[in-house]
Every structure is written in C-alpha cells, then in structure tokens.
Backbone as a ProteinNet text record, in pm:
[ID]
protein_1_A
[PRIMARY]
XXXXXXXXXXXXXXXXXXXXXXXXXXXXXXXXXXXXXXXXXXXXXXXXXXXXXXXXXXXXXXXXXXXXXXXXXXXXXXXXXXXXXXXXXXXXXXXXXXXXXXXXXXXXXXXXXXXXXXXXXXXXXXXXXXXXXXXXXXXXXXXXXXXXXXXXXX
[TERTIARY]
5165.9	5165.8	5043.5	4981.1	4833.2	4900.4	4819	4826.7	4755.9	4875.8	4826.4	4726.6	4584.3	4480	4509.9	4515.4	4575.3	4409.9	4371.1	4313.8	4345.1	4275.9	4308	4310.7	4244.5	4169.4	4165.7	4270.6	4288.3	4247.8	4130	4118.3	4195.3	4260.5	4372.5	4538.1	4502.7	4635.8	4766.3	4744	4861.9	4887.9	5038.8	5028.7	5009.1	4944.9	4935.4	4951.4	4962	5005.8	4956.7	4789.8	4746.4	4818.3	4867.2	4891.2	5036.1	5072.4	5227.5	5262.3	5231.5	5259.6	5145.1	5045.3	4915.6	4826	4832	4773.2	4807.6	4769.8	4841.2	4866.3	4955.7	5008.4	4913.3	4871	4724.8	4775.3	4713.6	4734.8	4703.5	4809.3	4767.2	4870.6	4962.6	4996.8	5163.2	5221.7	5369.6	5479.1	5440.2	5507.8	5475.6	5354.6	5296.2	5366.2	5377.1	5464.1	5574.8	5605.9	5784.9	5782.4	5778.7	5792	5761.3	5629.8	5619	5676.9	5741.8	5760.5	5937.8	6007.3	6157.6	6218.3	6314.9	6398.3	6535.4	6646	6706.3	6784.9	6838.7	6825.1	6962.8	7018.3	7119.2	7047.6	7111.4	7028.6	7026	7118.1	7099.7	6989	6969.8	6805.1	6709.6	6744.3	6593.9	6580.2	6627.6	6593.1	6527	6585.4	6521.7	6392.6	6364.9	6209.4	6123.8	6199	6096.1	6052.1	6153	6068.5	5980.3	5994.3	5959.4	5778.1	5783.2	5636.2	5584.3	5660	5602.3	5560.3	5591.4	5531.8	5424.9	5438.4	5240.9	5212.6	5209.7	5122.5	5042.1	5137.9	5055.2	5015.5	5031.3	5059	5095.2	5205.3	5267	5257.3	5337.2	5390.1	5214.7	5208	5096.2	5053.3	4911.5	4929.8	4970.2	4902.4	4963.1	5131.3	5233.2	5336.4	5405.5	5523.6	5573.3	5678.5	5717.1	5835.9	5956.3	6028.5	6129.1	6236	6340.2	6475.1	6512.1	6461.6	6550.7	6369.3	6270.9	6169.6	6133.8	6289.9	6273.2	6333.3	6432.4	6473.9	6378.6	6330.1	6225.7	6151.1	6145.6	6012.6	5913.8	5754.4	5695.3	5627.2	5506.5	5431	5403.1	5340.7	5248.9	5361.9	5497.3	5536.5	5636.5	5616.9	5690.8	5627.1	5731.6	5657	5625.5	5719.7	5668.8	5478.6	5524.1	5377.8	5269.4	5284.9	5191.7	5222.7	5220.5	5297.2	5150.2	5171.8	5033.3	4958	5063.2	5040.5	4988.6	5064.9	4950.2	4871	4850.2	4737.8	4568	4632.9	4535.5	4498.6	4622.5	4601.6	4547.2	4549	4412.3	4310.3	4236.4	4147.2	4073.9	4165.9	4131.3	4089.9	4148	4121	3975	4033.8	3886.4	3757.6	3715.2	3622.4	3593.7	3636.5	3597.8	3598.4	3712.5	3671.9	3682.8	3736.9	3761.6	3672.3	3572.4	3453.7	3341.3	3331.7	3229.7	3230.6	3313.6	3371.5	3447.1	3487.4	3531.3	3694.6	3745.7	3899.5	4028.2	4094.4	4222.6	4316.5	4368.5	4515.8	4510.5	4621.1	4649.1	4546.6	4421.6	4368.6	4276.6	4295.4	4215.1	4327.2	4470.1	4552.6	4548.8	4489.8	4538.5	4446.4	4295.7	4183.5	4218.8	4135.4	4115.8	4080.4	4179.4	4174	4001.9	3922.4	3796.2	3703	3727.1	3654.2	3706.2	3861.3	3875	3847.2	3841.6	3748.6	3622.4	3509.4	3430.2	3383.7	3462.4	3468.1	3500.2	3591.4	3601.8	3517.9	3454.6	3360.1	3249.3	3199.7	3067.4	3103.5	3230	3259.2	3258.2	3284	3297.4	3132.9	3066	2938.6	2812.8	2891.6	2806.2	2899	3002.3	3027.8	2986.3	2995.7	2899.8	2739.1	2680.3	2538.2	2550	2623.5	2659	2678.2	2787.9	2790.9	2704.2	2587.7	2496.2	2398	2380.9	2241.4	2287.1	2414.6	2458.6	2472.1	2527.6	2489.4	2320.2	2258.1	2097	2048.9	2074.8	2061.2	2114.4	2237.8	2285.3	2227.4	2176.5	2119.5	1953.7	1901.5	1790.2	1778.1	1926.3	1891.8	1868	1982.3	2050	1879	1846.8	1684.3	1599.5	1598.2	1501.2	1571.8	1651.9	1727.4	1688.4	1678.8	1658.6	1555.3	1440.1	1309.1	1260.4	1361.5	1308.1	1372.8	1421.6	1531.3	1432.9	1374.5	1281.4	1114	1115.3	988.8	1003.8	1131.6	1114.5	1093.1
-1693	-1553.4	-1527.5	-1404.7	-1391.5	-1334.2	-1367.4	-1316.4	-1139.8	-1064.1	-928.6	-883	-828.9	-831	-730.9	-725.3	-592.3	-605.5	-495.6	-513.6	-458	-598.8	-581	-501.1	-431.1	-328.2	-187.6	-137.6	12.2	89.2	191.2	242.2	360.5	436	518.3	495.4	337.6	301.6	292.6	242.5	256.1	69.7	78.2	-59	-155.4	-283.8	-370.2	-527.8	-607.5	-757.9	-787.4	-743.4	-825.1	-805.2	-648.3	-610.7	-599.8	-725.9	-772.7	-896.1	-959.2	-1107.7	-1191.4	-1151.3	-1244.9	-1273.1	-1148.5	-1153	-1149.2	-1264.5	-1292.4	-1165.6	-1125.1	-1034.4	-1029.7	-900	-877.9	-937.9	-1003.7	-1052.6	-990.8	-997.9	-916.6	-782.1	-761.6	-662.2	-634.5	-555.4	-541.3	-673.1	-719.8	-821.4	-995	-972.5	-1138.3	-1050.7	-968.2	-965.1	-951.2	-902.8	-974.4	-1099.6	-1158.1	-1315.7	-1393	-1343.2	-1425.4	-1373.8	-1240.7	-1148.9	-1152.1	-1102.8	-1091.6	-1184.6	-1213.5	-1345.6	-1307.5	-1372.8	-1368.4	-1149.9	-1143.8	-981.5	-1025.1	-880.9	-912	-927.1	-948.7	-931	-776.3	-699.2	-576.6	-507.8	-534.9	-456.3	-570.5	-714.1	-786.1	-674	-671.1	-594.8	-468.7	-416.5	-259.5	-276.7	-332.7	-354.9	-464.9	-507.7	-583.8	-457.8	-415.1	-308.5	-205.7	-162.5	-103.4	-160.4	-262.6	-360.1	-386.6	-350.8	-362.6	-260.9	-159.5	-4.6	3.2	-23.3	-0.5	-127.5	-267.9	-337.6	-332.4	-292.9	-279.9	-136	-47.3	95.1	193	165.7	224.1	379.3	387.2	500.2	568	699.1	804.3	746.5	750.5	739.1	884.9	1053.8	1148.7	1190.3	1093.4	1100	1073.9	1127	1123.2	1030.1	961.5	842.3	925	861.4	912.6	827.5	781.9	687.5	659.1	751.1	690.6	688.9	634.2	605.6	435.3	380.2	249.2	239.1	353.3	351.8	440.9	555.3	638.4	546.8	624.4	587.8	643.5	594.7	631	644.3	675.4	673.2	567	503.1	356.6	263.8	273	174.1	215.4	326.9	375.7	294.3	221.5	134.3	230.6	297.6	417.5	501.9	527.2	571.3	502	403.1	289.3	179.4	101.5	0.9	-73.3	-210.9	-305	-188.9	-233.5	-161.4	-17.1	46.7	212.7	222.9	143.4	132.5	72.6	26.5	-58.5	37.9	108.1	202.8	323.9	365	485.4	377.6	251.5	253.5	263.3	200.5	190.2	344.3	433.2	538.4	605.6	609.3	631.6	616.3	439.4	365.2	369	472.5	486.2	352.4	262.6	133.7	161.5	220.7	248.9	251.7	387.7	456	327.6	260.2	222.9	50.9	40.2	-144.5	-135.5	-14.8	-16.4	-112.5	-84.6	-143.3	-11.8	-143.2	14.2	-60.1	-0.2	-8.4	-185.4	-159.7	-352	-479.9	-429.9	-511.6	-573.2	-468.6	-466.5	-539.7	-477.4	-546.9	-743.5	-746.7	-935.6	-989.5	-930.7	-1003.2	-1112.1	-1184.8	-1289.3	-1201.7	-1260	-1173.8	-1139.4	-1222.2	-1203.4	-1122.8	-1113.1	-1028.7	-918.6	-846.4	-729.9	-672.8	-784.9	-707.3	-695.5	-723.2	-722.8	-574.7	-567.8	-409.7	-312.6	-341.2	-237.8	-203.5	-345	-331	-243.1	-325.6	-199.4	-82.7	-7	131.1	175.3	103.9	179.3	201.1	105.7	83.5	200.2	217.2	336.4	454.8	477.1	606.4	629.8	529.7	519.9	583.8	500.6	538.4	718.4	736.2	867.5	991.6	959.9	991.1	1036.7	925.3	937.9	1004.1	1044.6	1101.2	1238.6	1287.4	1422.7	1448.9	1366.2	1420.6	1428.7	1318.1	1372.5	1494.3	1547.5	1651.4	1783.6	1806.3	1871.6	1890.7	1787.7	1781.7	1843	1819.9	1883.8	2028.4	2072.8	2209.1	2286.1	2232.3	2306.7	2314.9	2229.9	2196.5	2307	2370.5	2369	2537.3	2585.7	2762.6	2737.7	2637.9	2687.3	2724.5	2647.9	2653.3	2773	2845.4	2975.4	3090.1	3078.8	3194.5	3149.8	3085.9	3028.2	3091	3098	3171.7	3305.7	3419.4	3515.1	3612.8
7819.3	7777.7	7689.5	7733.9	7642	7521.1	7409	7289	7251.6	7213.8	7213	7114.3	7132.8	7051.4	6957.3	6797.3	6735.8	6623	6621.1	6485.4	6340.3	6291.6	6176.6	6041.5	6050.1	5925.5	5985.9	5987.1	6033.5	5892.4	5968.7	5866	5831.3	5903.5	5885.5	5821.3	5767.7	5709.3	5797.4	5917.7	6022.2	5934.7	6008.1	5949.2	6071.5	6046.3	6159.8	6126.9	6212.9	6154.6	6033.5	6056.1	5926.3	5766.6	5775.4	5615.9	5597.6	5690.3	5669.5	5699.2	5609	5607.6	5629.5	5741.3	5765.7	5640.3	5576.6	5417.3	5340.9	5238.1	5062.7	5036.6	4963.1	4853.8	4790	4682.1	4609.3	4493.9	4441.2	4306.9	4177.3	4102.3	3953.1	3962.6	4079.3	4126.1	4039.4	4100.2	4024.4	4116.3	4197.4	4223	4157.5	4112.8	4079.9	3885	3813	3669.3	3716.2	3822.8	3822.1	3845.4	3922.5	3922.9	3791.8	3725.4	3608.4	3440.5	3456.5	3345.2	3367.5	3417	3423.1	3465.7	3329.9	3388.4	3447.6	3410.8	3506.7	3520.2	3649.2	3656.8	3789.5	3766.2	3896.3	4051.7	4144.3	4284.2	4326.3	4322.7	4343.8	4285.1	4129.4	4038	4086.4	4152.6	4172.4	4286.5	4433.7	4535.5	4502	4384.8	4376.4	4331.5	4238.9	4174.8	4295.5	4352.6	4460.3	4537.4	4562.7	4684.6	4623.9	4476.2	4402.2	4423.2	4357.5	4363.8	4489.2	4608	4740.5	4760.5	4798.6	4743.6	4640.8	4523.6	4502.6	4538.6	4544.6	4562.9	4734.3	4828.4	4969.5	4963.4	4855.1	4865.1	4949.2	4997.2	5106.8	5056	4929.6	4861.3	4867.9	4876.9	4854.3	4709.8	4658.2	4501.9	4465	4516.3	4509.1	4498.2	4540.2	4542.3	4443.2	4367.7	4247.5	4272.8	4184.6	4155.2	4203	4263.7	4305.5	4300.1	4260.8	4298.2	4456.8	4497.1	4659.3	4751	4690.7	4744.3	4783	4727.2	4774.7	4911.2	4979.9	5101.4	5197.7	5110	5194.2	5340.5	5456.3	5500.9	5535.9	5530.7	5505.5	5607.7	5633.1	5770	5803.8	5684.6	5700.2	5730.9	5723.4	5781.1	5897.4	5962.8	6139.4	6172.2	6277.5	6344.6	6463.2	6521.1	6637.8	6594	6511	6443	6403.5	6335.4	6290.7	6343.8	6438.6	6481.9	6543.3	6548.3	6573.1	6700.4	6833.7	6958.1	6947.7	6912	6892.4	6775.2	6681.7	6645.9	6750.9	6809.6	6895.1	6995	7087.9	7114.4	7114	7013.2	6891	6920.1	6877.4	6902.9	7014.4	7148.5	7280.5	7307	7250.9	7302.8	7242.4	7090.7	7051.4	7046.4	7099.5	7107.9	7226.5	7344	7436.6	7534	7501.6	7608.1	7732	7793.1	7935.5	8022.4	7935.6	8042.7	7982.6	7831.4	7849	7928.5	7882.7	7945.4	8111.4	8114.8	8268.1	8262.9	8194.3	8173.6	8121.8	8175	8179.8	8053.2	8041.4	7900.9	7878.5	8068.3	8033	8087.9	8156.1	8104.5	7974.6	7950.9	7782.5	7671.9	7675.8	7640.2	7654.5	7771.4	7807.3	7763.3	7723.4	7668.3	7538.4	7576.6	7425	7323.3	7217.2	7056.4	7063.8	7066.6	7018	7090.1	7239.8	7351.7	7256.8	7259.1	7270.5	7165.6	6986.3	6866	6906.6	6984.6	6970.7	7059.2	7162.3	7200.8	7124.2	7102.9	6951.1	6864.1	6779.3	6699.2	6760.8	6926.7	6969.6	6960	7013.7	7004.9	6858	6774.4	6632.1	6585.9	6644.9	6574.4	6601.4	6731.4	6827.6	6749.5	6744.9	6729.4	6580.9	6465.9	6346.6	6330.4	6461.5	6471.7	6534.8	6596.6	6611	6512.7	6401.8	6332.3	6222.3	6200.3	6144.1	6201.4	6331.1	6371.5	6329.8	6357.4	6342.9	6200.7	6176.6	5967.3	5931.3	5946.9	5988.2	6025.6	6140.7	6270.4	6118.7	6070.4	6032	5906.4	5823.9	5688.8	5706.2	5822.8	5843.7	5864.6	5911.2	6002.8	5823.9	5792.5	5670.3	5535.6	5569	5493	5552.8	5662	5754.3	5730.4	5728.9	5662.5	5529.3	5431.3	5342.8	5314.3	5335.5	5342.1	5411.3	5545.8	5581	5483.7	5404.4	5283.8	5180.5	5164.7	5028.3	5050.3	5187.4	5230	5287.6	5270.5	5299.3	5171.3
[MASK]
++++++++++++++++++++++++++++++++++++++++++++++++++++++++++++++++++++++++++++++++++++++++++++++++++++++++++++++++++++++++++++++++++++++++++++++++++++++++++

C-alpha cells in the first residue's frame, strides 16, 4: 500500500499529520508548566487544563477569541477533520498548485506518488505561483508610481 503524500506546513492552518503528534509539543508552553508546576490535581481538572494548554500551545483557539468554559469541548476549524483533514488539505493544494494541467496527473495518481515526488510538485507550484505573485505586486507598485508621478505633473 503506497503511503499517502500530505504536506506538512499548511499555511492556512488546516490541520495535518505533522501538527499532531509528528511534532514535539512547543516547549516553554502551558503544557511543559503543567507537568512541571501542578502537583497532584483530580483527573477530571488534569483533563480540563490539559486541553486548556493544548489549545494555546498548538493554538487551535483564535488568539482573537475570548476564554470561554466550554472552549475545551468547542470545535474549531483547525481541527474538522471534514474541513482540515490531512486529505483535503492536500487536496487544496492539488488544486491550487495547478498539478493537473502542469504535471499532467489526475487526483489518484498524484495521490500514489512517493512522499517526495509529490512535495516537490507542490513546492514547484507554490514557487511559481510566488514568483507570480511577485511580478503582479511589482506590475501594481509601478502603475500606482507611474499615476502618481502623472497627478504630480499636472
């Protein structure tokens, strides 16, 4: 069975393997002073402040979002898995990065690729639509130079 290619570093905060379990816990966070700060506590208040410290330490919770008591059951976007889930995260990128038209692959064969083929498609599509990005902020920073300079000379 091929291994399903997900990447890792969504920048839209979907959640994906990596920022659940593949990566240490951040250190210094509200879960590394519970472990070393509160001694013994019932299991019902350990659970609440764990999830409490899981919430800001992966920051699920908005930082805009106000403390709430029933925000340890809340869910949130970042963790739907229907919404944020490895697969449609990967999905958003397949789509966005244009692999189809530029690699000539469809859903599932892009899906069966080796982890490393299918980041590296990705990466080209992000890199191009980057360099994209930038010509048009260019393009746009000039026009906007280029009116002022005619309002400065009328």
């Amino acid at each position: 069975m091929t291994r399903l290619s997900v990447d890792l570093s969504d920048p839209l905060g979907h959640v994906t393997q990596y920022s659940f379990g593949m990566r240490g816990r951040p250190r210094g966070g509200a879960l590394e002073t519970l472990t070393e700060e509160v001694g013994a506590i019932r299991p019902v208040t350990a659970e609440l402040l764990l999830r409490e410290a899981y919430l800001d330490d992966y920051q699920i919770r908005p930082p805009s979002h106000p403390r709430h008591p029933l925000d340890v059951v809340r869910l949130y976007d970042k963790e739907d898995v229907v919404e944020g889930g490895a697969v449609r995260s990967l999905m958003r990128k397949y789509d966005r990065y244009n692999v189809k038209e530029r690699w000539n692959l469809s859903w599932n064969e892009f899906k069966e690729l080796p982890y490393d083929e299918a980041m590296y498609m990705l990466e080209v599509g992000e890199t191009e639509m980057l360099r994209r990005i930038d010509e048009q902020t260019k393009l746009r920073r000039d026009m906007t130079k280029e009116a002022r300079d005619m309002t400065r000379q009328m």
